[in-house]
VOPAGU-2260 file (C-alpha; in pm, 1 decimal, decimal comma):
REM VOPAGU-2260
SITE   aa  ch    i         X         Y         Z
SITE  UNK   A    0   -2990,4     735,9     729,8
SITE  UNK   A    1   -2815,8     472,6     891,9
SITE  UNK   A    2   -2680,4     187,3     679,9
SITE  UNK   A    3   -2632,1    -160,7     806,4
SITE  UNK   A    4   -2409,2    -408,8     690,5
SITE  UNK   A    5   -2460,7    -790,2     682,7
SITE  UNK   A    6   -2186,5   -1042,7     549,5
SITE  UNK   A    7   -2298,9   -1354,1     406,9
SITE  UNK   A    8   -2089,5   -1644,3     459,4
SITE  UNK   A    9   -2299,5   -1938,9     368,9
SITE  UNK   A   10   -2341,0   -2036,9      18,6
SITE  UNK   A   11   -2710,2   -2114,8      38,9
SITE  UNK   A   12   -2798,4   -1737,0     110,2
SITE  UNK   A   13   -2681,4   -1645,1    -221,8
SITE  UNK   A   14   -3024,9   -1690,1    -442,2
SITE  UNK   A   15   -3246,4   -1443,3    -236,4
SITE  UNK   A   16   -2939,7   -1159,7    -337,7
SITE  UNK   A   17   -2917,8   -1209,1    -709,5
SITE  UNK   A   18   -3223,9   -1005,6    -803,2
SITE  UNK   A   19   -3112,6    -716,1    -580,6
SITE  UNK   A   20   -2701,1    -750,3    -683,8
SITE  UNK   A   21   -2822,3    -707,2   -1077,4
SITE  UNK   A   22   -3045,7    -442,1   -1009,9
SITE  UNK   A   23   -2783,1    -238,8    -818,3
SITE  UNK   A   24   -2498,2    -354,3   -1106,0
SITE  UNK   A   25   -2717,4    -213,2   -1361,8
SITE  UNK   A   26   -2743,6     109,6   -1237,1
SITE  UNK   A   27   -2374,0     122,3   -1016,4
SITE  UNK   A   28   -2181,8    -110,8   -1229,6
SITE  UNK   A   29   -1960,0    -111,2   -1506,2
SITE  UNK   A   30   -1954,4    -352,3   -1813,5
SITE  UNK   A   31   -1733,1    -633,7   -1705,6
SITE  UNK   A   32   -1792,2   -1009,8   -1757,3
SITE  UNK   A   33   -1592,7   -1089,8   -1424,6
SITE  UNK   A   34   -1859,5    -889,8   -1202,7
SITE  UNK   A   35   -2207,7   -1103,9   -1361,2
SITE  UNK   A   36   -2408,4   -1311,5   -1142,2
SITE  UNK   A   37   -2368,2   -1551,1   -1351,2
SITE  UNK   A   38   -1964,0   -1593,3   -1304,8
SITE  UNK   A   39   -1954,5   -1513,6    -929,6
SITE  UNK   A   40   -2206,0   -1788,6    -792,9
SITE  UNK   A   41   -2100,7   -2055,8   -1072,2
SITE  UNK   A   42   -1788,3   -2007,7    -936,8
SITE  UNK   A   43   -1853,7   -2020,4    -578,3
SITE  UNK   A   44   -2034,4   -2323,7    -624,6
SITE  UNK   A   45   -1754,5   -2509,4    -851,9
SITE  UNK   A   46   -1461,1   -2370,7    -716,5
SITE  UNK   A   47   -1506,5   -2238,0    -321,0
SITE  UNK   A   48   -1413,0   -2559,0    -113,8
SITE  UNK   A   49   -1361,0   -2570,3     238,9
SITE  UNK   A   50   -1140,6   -2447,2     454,5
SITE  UNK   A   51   -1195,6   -2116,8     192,5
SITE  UNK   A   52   -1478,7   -1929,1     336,8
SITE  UNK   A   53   -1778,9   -1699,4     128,6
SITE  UNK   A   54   -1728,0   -1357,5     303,1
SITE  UNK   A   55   -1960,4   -1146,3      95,1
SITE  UNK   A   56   -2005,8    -773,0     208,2
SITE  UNK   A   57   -2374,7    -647,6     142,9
SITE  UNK   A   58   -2515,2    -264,8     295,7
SITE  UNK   A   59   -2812,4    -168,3     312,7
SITE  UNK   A   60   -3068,3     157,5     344,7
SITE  UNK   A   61   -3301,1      -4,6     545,2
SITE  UNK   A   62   -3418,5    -263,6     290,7
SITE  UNK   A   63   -3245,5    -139,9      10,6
SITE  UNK   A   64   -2892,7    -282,5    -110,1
SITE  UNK   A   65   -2654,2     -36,3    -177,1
SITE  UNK   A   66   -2345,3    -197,0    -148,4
SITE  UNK   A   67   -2246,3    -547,0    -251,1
SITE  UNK   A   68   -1861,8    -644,0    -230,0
SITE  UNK   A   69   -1771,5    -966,5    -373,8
SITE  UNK   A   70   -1492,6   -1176,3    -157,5
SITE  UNK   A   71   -1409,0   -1428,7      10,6
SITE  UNK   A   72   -1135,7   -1633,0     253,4
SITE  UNK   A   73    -887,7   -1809,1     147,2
SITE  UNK   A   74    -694,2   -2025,6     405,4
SITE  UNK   A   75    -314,3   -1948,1     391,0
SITE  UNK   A   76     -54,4   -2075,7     662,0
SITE  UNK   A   77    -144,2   -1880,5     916,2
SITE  UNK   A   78    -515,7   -1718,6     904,9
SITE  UNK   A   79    -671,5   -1633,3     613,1
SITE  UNK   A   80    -627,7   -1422,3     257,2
SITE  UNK   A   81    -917,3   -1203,8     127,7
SITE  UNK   A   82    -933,1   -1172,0    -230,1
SITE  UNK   A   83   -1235,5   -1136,4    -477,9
SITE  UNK   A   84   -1470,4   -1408,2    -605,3
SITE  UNK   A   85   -1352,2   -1614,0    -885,9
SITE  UNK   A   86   -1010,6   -1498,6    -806,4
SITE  UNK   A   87    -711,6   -1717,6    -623,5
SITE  UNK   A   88    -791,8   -2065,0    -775,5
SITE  UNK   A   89    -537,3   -2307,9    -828,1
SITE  UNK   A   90    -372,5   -2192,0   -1151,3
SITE  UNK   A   91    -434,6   -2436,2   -1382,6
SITE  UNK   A   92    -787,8   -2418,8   -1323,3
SITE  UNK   A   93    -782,7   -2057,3   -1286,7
SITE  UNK   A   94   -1094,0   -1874,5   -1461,7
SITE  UNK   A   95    -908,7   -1557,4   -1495,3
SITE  UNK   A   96   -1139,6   -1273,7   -1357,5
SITE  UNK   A   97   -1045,4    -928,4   -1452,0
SITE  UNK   A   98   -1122,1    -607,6   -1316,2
SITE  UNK   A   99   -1331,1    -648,4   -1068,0
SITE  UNK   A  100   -1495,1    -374,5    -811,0
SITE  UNK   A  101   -1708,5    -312,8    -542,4
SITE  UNK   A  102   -2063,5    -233,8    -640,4
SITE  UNK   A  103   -2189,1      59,8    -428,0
SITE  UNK   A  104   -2400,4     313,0    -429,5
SITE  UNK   A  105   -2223,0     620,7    -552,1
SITE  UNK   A  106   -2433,0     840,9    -262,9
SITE  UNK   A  107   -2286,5     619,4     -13,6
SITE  UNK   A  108   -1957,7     483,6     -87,4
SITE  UNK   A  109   -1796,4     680,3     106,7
SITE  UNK   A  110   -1933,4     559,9     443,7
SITE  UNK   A  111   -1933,0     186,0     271,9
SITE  UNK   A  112   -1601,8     206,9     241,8
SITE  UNK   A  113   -1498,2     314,0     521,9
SITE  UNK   A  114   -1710,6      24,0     743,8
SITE  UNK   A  115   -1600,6    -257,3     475,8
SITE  UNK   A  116   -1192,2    -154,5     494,1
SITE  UNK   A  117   -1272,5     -99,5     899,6
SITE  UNK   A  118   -1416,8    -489,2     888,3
SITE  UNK   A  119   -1143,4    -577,7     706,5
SITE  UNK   A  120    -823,7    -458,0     874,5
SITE  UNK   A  121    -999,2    -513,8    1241,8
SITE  UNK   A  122   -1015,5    -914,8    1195,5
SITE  UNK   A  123    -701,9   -1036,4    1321,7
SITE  UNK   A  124    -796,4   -1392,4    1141,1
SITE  UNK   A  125    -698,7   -1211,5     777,1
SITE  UNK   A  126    -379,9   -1155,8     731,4
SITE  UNK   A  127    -338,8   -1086,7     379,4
SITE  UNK   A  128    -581,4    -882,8     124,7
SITE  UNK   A  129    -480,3    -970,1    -232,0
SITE  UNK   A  130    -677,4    -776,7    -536,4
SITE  UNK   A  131    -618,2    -880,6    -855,2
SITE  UNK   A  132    -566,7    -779,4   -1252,3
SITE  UNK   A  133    -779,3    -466,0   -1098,6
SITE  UNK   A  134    -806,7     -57,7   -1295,3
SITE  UNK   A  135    -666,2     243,7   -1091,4
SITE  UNK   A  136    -990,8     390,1   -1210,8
SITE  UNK   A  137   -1210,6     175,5    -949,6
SITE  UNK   A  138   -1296,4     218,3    -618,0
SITE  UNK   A  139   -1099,0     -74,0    -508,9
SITE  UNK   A  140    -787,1      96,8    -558,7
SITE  UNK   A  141    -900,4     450,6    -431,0
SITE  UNK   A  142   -1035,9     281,2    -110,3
SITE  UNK   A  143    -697,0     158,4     -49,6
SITE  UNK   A  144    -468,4     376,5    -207,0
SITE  UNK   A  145    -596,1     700,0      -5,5
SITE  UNK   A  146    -564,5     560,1     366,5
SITE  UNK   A  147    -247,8     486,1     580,8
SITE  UNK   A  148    -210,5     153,9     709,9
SITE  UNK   A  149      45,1     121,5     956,7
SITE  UNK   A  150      44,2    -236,9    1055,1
SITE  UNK   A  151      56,7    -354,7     674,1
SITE  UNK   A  152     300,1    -369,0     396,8
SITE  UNK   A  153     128,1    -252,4      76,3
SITE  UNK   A  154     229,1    -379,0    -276,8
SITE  UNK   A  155     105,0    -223,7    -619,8
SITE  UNK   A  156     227,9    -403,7    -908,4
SITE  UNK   A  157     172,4    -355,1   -1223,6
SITE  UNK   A  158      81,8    -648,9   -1431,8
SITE  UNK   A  159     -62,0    -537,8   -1795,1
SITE  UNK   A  160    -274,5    -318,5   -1997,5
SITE  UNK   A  161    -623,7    -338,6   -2093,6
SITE  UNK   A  162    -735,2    -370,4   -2450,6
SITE  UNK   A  163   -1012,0    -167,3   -2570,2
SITE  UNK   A  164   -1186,2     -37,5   -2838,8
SITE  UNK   A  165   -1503,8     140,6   -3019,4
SITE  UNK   A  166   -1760,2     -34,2   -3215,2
SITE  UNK   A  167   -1848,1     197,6   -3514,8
SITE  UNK   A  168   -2116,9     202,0   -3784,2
SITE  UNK   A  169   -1950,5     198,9   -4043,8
SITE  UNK   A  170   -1733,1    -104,5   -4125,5
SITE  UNK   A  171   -1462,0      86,9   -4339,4
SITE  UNK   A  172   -1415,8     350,7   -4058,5
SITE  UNK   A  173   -1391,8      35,7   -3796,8
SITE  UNK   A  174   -1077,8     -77,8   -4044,8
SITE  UNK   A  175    -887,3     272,6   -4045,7
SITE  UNK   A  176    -923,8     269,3   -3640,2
SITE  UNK   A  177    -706,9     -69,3   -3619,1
SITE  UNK   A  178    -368,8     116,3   -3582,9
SITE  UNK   A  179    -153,9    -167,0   -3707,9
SITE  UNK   A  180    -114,1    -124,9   -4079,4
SITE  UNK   A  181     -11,9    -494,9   -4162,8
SITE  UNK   A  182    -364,4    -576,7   -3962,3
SITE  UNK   A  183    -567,1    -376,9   -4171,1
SITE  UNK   A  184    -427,1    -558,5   -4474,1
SITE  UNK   A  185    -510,7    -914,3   -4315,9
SITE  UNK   A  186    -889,0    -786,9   -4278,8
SITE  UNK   A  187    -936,5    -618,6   -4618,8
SITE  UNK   A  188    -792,8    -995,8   -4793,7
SITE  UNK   A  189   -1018,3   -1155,4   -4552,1
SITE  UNK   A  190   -1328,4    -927,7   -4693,9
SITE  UNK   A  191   -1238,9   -1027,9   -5031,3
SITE  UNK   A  192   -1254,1   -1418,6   -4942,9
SITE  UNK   A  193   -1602,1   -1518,2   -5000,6
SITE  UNK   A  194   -1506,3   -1883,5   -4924,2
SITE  UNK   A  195   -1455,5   -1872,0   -4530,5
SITE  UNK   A  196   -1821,1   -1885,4   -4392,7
SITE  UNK   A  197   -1893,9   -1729,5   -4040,6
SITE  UNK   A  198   -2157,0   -1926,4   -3838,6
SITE  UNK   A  199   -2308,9   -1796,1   -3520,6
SITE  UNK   A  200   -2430,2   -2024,9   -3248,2
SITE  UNK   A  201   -2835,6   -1969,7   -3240,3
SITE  UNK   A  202   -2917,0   -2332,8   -3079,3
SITE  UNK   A  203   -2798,8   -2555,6   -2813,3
SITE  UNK   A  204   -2696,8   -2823,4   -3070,3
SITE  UNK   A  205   -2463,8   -2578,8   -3210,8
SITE  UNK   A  206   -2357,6   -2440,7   -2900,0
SITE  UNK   A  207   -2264,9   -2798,5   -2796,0
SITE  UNK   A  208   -2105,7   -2877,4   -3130,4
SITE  UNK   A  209   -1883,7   -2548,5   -3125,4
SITE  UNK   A  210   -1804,5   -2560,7   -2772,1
SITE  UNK   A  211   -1603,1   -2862,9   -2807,7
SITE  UNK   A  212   -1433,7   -2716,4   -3122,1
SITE  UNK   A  213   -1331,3   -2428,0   -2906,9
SITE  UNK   A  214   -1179,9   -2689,8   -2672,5
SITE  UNK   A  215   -1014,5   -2894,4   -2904,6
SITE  UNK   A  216    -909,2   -2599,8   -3154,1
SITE  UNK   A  217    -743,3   -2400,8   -2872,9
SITE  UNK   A  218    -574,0   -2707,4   -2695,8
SITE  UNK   A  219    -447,3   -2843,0   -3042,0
SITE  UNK   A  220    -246,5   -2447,5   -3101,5
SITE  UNK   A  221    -110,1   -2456,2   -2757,6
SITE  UNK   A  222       0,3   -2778,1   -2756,1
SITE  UNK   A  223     184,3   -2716,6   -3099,7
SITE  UNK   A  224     394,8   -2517,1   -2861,2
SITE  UNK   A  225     487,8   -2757,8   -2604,1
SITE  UNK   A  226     229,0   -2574,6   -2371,8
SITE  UNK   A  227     -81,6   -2719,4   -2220,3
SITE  UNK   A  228    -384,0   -2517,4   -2278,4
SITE  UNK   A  229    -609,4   -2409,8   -2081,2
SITE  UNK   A  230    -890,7   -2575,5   -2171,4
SITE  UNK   A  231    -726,5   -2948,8   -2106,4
SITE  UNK   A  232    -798,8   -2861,3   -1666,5
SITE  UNK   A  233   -1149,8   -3017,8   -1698,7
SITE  UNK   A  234   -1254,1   -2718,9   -1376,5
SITE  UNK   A  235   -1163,2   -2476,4   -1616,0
SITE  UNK   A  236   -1388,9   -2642,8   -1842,5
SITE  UNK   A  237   -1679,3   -2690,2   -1743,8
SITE  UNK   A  238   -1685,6   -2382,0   -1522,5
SITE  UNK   A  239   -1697,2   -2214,1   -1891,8
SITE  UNK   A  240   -1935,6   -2447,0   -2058,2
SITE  UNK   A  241   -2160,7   -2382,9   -1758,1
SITE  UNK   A  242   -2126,4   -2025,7   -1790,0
SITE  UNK   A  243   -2127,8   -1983,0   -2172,7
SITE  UNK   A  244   -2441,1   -2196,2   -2119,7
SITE  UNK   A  245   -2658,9   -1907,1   -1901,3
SITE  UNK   A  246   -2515,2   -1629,8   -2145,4
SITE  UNK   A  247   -2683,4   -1824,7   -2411,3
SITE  UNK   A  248   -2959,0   -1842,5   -2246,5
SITE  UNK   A  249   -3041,5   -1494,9   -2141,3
SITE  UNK   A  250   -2905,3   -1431,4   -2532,5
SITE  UNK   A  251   -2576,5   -1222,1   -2398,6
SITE  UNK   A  252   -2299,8   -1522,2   -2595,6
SITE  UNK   A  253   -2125,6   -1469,0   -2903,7
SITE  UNK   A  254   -1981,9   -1779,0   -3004,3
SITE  UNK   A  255   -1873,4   -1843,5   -3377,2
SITE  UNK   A  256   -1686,1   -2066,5   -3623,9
SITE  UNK   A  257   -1512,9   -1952,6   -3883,5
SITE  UNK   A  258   -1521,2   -2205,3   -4179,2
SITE  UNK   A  259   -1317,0   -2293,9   -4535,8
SITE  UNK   A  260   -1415,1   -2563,3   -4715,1
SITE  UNK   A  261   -1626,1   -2766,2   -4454,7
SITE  UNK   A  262   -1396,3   -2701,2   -4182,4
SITE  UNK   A  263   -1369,4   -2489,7   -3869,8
SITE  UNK   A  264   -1036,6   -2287,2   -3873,8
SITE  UNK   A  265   -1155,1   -2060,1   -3597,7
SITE  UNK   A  266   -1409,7   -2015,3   -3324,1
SITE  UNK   A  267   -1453,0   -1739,8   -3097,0
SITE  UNK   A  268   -1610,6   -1717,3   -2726,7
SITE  UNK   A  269   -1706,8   -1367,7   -2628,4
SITE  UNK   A  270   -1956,5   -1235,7   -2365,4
SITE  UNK   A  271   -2196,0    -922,9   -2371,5
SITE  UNK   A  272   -2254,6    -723,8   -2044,0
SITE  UNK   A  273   -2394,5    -354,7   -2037,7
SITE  UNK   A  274   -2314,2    -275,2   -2369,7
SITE  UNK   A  275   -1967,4    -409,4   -2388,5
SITE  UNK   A  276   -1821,7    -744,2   -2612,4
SITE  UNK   A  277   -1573,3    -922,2   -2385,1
SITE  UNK   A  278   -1370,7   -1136,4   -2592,4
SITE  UNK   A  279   -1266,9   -1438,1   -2357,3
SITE  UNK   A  280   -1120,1   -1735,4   -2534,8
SITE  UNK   A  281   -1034,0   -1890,1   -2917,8
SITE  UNK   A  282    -958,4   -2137,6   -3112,4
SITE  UNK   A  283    -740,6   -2107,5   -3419,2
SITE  UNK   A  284    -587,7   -2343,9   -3660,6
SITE  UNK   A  285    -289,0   -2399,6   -3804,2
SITE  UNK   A  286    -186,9   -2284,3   -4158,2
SITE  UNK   A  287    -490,8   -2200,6   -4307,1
SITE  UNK   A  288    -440,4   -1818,4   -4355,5
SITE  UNK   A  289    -233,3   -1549,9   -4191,5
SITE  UNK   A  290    -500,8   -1347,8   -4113,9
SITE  UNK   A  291    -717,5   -1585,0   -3968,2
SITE  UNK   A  292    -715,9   -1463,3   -3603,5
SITE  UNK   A  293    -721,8   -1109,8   -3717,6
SITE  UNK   A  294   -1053,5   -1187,5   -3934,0
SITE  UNK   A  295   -1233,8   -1382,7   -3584,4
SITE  UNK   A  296   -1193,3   -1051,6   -3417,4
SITE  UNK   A  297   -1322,8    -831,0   -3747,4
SITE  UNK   A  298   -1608,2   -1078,3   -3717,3
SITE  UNK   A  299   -1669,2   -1002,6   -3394,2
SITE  UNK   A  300   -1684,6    -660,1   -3438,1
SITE  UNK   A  301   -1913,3    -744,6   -3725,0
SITE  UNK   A  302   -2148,4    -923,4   -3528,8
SITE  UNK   A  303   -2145,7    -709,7   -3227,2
SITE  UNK   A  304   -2273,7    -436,8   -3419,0
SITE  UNK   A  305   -2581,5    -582,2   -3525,8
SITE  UNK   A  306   -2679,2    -624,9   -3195,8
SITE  UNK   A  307   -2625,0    -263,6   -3073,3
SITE  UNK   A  308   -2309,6    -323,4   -2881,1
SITE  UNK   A  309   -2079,0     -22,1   -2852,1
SITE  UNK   A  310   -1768,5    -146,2   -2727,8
SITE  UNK   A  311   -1509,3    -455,4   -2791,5
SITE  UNK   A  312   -1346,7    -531,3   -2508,0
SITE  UNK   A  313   -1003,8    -741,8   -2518,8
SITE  UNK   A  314    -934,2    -789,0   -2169,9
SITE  UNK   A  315    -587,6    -792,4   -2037,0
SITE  UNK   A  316    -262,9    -843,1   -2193,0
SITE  UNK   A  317     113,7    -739,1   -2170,4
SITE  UNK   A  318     176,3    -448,2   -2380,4
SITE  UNK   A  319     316,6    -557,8   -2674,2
SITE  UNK   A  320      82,9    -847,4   -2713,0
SITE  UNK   A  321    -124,9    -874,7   -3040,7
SITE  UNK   A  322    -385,7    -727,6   -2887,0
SITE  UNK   A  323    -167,7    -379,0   -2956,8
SITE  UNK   A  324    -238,9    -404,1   -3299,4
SITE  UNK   A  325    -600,5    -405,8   -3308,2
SITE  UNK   A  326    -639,8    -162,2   -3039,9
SITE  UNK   A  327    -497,7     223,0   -2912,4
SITE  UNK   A  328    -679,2     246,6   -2601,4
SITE  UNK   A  329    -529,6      82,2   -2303,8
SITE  UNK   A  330    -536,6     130,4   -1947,8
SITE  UNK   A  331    -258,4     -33,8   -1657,4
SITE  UNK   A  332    -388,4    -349,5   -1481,1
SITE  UNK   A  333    -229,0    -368,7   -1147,8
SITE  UNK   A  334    -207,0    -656,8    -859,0
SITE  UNK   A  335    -288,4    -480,7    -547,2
SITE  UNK   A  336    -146,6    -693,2    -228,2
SITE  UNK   A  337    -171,0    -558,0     144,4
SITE  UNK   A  338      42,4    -757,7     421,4
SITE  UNK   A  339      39,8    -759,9     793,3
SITE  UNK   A  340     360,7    -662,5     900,5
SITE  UNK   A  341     377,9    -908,2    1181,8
SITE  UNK   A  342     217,3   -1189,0     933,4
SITE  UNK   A  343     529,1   -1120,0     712,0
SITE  UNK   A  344     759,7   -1163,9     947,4
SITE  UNK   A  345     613,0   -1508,5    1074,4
SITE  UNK   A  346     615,0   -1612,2     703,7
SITE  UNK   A  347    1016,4   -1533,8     695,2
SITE  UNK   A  348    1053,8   -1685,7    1022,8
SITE  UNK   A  349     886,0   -2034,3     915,0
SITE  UNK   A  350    1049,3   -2001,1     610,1
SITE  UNK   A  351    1408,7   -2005,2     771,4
SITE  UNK   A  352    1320,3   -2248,8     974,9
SITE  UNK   A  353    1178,0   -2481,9     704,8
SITE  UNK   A  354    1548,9   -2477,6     555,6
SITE  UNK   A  355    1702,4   -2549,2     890,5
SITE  UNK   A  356    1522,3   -2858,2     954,6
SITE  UNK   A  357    1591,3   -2926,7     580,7
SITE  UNK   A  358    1933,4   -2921,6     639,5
SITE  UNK   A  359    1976,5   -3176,3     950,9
């Protein structure tokens, strides 16, 4: 059967695919925040300005979707830059997506991939495809890992690990699979402290009311530091507000204080998608208890559990990052850039001559 491909490029065409993207996801997809409705069209709509252009990929079996690839242009100096949705934002408004893939079909991706990287490398308008924080396990890097590409320079660079881990039954056993010792410690005091209350967010006044904790609690810790945090870009912000908001909604949020005597000394923003906890954000605060961050995540776990989830995930991070400590299963997290030879050499060209004028 033949498939046909249509690219949508206009933001307004977007509604009439989200019932058929989320039915393909669910049986396709993998669990990943990054990859939800949700976070691809909220981001479109808040951060995809002109001159960036949508440049979805969509296939179909006559009506049937059986491919949906999730990109976009992004104007560079000369031509254009294709990267994923939510991906390529200015950085201090960056909603760091992770791990994103094409959702196909697994009968067909073959032939999808072959007509999407054939779209792709035949428009002379993009010059550069940039993937990011993506798995060597996906079919983003197999479709261009396995083909020769003559007239581009290809870049793999590897960038972090992924933090993972199992959600078991029993709460002891969940303890005993933390592999740091001194962590395990931290959330056995924590289980003896009957004083610090844990309180889940089950309406919108609470979501509201621990929302702006979050904000506060995680921009207060970073700027102990002399660093501005994330949450102080007010894009950033209310992209996540917006977005914590529909997970609420459709009941898939996990957002929790932590509390000692009438105050909030943590609160934690995670997401559920197919069976998976992503643990996005936090808010700590200072000296209260050393194992204060340690017990959010134990918490987590806790809370997870109760509502069938099977698997914490803690997203990216550099391998030795804390985020060692609660977890042994990683896997590499690479930045995957292609080039056009000849758009390389222009770049080096202007670049020279930038300095030239610079100089007299």
């Amino acid at each position: 059967m033949n498939i046909t491909e249509k690219i949508i490029t206009n933001y307004r065409d977007l509604p009439e695919l989200e019932g058929p993207y989320r039915n393909l996801r669910l049986q396709y997809g993998v669990a990943n925040m990054s990859m939800h409705w949700n976070w691809l069209s909220l981001w479109c709509e808040s951060h995809l300005k002109s001159p960036d252009k949508l440049y979805i990929h969509c296939y179909f079996i006559e009506s049937s979707i059986v491919g949906f690839i999730p990109t976009y242009l992004k104007k560079i100096p000369k031509g254009y830059q294709l990267s994923f949705i939510g991906t390529e934002e200015k950085e201090s408004s960056s909603v760091c997506s992770e791990f994103q893939y094409f959702v196909i079909n697994s009968d067909y991706e073959n032939n999808i991939l072959n007509l999407f990287l054939n779209r792709v490398m035949s428009n002379k308008k993009i010059n550069v495809v940039k993937f990011r924080n993506i798995l060597k396990e996906t079919n983003v890097y197999n479709a261009f890992s396995t083909k020769r590409f003559t007239q581009w320079q290809v870049k793999l660079m590897g960038i972090g690990k992924r933090f993972q881990l199992p959600i078991l039954e029993a709460k002891e056993e969940q303890i005993n699979l933390i592999p740091n010792k001194s962590n395990r410690r931290k959330i056995r005091q924590y289980c003896k402290n009957s004083e610090i209350k844990c309180e889940l967010v089950e309406n919108e006044r609470q979501f509201d009311e621990t929302f702006t904790k979050l904000v506060s609690l995680h921009n207060y810790r970073w700027a102990s530091i002399g660093v501005t945090g994330a949450f102080e870009d007010q894009a950033f912000t209310s992209f996540h507000y917006d977005f914590a908001k529909k997970m609420f909604e459709s009941n898939n949020l996990i957002l929790f204080s932590l509390c000692y005597e009438s105050e909030v000394i943590a609160v934690f923003y995670g997401v559920v998608d197919m069976g998976t906890l992503h643990y996005y954000q936090s808010g700590i605060a200072l000296n209260v208890f050393s194992y204060t961050g340690v017990a959010m995540h134990f918490e987590a776990l806790n809370i997870a559990r109760t509502k069938g989830v099977l698997n914490y995930d803690l997203m990216k991070g550099k391998p030795d990052s804390y985020k060692s400590r609660l977890c042994k299963e990683t896997l590499s997290v690479y930045d995957l850039t292609f080039m056009r030879k000849s758009y390389r050499l222009w770049a080096f060209l202007e670049k020279i001559w930038k300095k030239i004028k610079l100089k007299g």
